[in-house]
C-alpha positions as CSV (number, residue, x, y, z in Angstrom):
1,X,116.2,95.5,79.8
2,X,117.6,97.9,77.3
3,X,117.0,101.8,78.5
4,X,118.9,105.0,77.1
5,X,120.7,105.2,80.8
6,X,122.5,103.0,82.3
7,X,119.9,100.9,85.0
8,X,119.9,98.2,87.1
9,X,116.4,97.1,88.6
10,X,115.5,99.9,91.1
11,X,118.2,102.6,90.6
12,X,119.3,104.6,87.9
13,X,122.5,106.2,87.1
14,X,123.9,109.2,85.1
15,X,127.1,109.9,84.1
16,X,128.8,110.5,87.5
17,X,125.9,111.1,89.9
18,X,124.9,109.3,92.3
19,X,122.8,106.3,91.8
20,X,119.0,107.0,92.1
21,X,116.9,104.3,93.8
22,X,113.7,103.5,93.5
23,X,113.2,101.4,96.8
24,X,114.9,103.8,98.7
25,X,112.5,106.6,97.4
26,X,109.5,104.8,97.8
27,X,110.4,104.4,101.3
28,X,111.1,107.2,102.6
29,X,109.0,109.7,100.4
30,X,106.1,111.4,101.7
31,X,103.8,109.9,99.9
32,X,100.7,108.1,100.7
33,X,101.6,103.7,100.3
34,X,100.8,100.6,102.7
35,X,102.8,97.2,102.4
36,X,100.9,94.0,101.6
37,X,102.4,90.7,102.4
38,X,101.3,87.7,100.0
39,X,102.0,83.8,101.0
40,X,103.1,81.6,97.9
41,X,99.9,81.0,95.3
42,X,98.3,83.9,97.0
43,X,95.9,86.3,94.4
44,X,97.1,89.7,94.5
45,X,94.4,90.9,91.7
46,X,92.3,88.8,89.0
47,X,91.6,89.4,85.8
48,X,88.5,92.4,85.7
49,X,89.2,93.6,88.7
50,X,89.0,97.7,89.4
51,X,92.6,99.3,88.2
52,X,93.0,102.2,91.2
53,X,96.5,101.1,92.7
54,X,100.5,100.5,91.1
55,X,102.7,97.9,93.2
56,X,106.3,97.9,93.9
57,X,107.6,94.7,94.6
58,X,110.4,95.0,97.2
59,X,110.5,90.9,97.9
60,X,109.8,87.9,96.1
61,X,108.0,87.0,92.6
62,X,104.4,87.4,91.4
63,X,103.2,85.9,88.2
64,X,100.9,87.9,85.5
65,X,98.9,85.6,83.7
66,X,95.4,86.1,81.2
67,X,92.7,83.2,80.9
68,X,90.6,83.7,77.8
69,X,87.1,82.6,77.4
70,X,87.7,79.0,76.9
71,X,89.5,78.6,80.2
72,X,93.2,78.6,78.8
73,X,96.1,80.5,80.6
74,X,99.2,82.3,78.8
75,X,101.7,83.6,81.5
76,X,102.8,87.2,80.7
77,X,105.7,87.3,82.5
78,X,107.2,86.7,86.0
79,X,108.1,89.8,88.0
80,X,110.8,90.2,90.7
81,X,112.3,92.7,93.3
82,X,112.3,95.9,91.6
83,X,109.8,95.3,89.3
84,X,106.4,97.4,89.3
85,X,102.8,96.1,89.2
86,X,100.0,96.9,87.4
87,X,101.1,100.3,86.2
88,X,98.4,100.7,83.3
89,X,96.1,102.2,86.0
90,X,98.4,105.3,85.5
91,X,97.0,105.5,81.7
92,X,93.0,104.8,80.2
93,X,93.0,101.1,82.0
94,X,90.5,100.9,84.5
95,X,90.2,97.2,84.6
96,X,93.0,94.5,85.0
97,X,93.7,92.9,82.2
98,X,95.5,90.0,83.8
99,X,95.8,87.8,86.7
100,X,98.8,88.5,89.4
101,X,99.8,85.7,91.7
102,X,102.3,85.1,94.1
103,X,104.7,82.8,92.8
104,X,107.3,82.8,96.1
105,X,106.4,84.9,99.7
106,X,105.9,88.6,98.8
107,X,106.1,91.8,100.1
108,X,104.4,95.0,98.0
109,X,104.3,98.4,98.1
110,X,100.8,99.0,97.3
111,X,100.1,103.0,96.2
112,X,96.9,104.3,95.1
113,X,96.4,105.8,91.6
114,X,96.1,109.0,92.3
115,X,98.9,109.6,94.9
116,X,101.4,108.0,92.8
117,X,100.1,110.6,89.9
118,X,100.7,113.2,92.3
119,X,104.2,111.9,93.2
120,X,105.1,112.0,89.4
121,X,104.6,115.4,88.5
122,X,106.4,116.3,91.6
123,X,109.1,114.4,91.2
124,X,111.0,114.4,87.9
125,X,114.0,111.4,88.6
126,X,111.3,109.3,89.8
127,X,109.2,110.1,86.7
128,X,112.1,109.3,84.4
129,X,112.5,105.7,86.0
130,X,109.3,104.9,85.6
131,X,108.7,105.6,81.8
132,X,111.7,103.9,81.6
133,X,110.2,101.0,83.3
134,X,106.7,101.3,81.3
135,X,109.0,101.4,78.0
136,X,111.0,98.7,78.5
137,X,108.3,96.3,79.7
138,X,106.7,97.6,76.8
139,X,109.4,96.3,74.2
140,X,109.5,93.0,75.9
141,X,106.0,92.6,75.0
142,X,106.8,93.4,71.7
143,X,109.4,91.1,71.8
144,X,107.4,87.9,73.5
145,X,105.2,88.5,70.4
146,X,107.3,88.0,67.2
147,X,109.0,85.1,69.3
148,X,105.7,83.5,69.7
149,X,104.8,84.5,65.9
150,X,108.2,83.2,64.2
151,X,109.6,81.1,66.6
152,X,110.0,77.5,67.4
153,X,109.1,76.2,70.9
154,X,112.9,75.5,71.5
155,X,113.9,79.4,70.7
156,X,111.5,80.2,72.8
157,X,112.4,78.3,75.6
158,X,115.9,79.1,75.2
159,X,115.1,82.6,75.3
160,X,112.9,82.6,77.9
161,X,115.7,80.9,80.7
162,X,118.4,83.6,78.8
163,X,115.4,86.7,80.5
164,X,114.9,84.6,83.5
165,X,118.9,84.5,84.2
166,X,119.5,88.4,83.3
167,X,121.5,86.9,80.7
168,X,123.8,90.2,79.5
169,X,122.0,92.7,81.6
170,X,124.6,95.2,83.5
171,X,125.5,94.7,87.2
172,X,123.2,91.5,86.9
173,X,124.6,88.5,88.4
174,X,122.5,86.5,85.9
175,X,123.1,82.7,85.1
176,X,120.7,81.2,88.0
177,X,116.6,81.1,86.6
178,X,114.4,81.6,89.9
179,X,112.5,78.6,90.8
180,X,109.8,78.7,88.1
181,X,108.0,75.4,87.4
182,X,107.7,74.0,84.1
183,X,104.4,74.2,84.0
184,X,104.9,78.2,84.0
185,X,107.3,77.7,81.5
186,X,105.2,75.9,79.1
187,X,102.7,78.4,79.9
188,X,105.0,81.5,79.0
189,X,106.0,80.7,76.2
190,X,102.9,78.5,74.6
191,X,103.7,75.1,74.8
192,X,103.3,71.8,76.8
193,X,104.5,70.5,79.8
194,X,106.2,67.6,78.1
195,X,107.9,69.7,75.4
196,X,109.5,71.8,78.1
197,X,110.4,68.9,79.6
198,X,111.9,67.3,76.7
199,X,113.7,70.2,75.6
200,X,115.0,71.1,79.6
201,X,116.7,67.7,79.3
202,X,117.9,68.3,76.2
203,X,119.4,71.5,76.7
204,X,120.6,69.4,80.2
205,X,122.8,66.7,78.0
206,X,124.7,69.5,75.8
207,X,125.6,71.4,78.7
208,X,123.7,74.4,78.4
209,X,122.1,74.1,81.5
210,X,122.9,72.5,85.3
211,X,120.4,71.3,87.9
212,X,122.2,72.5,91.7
213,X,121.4,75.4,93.7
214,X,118.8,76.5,91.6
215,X,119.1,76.0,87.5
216,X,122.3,77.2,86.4
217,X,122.0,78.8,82.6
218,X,125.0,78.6,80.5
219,X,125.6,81.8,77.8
220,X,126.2,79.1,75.1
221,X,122.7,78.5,74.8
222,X,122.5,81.7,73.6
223,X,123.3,80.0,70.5
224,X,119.9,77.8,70.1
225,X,118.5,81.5,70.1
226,X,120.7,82.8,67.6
227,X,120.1,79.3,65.5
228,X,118.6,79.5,62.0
C-alpha cells in the first residue's frame, strides 16, 4: 500500500518517533471491543446485513466477496493481520455491501460503530492510521478496476499473486502468496478456474513461480505486468 508515511500493516512511523501500533493500541485502549474467534469457511457477516461494528483482524485471513442477482461471486479482496473490516459503517453505509468469510482460523477485534467514532476524535495518531487505511484500500479499488477494465486475465493474475506476496511493499517479507485456492483466484480477478490453472502452470514452467512451503512468487513476473 502506498501512504504519504512510511507504514507497515499495523504501525506507523514518522521521521524518528517511535513506531505507532495499531494492535498494540487497540489492546490496551480503554475503549469498548470484544474478540470473536471464526473457524475456517465460517460467515463473519453477509451481504445486507446491519453495518454497526469495524473489525480488526489480529489473526488469520477473511475473504470479502459480492453475489449479484444472478447468483455470481466476485471476490473483493482477501484481508490479513492488520487489516480492518468493514470500516464503511464509519461513513453513510448502513448495510454490508459484501460478504466476509473466514478463509483460515480467525481471531477479530470486533468494536461497535459508535465507540470506535468516539475513539477517533479522541485520538488523533489513531485517526491518522486509519484514513490512511480507508485511502489506500480505497486506491486499490481503483486500481482492481482499470485492471479488470483494460487488462488481460494473465495481467491480472500476475498482479494479483505480486499484492498477495507484498511484492515491493517496505519491511514486508513478501514473495510467499497465503494459501488462497484457485478458485478464489479466478474469482478475484474474473476469470475461470481452468484459466488460472493454465496460466499458474504457465507462469510455473518460466520460473516465475515455485510450489514448496507455500507458493513462492518470483519479482520477474513483475514483468508479465509490465508487458504490452
Amino acid at each position: 500500500m502506498t501512504r504519504a508515511i512510511t507504514m507497515v500493516r499495523g504501525e506507523v512511523k514518522t521521521g524518528g518517533k517511535a513506531a505507532f501500533s495499531t494492535q498494540t493500541f487497540l489492546e490496551s485502549a480503554g475503549m469498548a471491543r470484544n474478540v470473536a474467534q471464526f473457524r475456517i469457511k465460517a460467515t463473519i457477516f453477509t451481504q445486507g446485513d446491519r453495518a454497526n461494528s469495524i473489525m480488526y483482524i489480529q489473526k488469520g485471513r477473511v475473504k470479502l466477496s459480492i453475489v449479484n442477482e444472478a447468483g455470481k461471486e466476485a471476490v473483493l479482496a482477501v484481508l490479513e493481520p492488520g487489516d480492518f473490516l468493514g470500516e464503511g459503517c464509519l461513513t453513510d453505509q448502513t448495510i454490508r455491501i459484501g460478504t466476509a468469510t473466514a478463509i483460515a482460523p480467525t481471531t477479530l477485534l470486533m468494536i461497535d460503530k459508535k465507540e470506535m467514532i468516539r475513539t477517533l476524535r479522541e485520538e488523533r495518531e489513531f485517526s491518522d492510521r486509519l484514513i490512511s487505511y480507508m485511502l489506500s484500500r480505497n486506491i486499490r479499488v481503483e486500481e482492481d478496476l482499470v485492471d479488470h477494465l483494460f487488462n488481460l486475465t494473465e495481467k491480472r493474475l500476475a498482479r494479483t499473486l505480486l499484492l498477495l506476496a507484498r511484492y515491493g511493499k517496505m519491511n514486508q517479507p513478501g514473495e510467499v502468496v497465503p494459501k488462497v485456492s484457485q478458485e478464489v483466484l479466478g474469482e478475484m480477478i474474473g476469470a475461470t478456474r481452468a484459466h488460472v490453472n493454465l496460466f499458474m502452470s504457465k507462469f510455473k514452467k518460466l520460473g516465475f513461480i515455485i510450489y514448496g512451503d507455500g507458493l513462492h512468487v518470483n519479482g520477474s513476473l513483475l514483468s508479465r505486468v509490465l508487458q504490452d
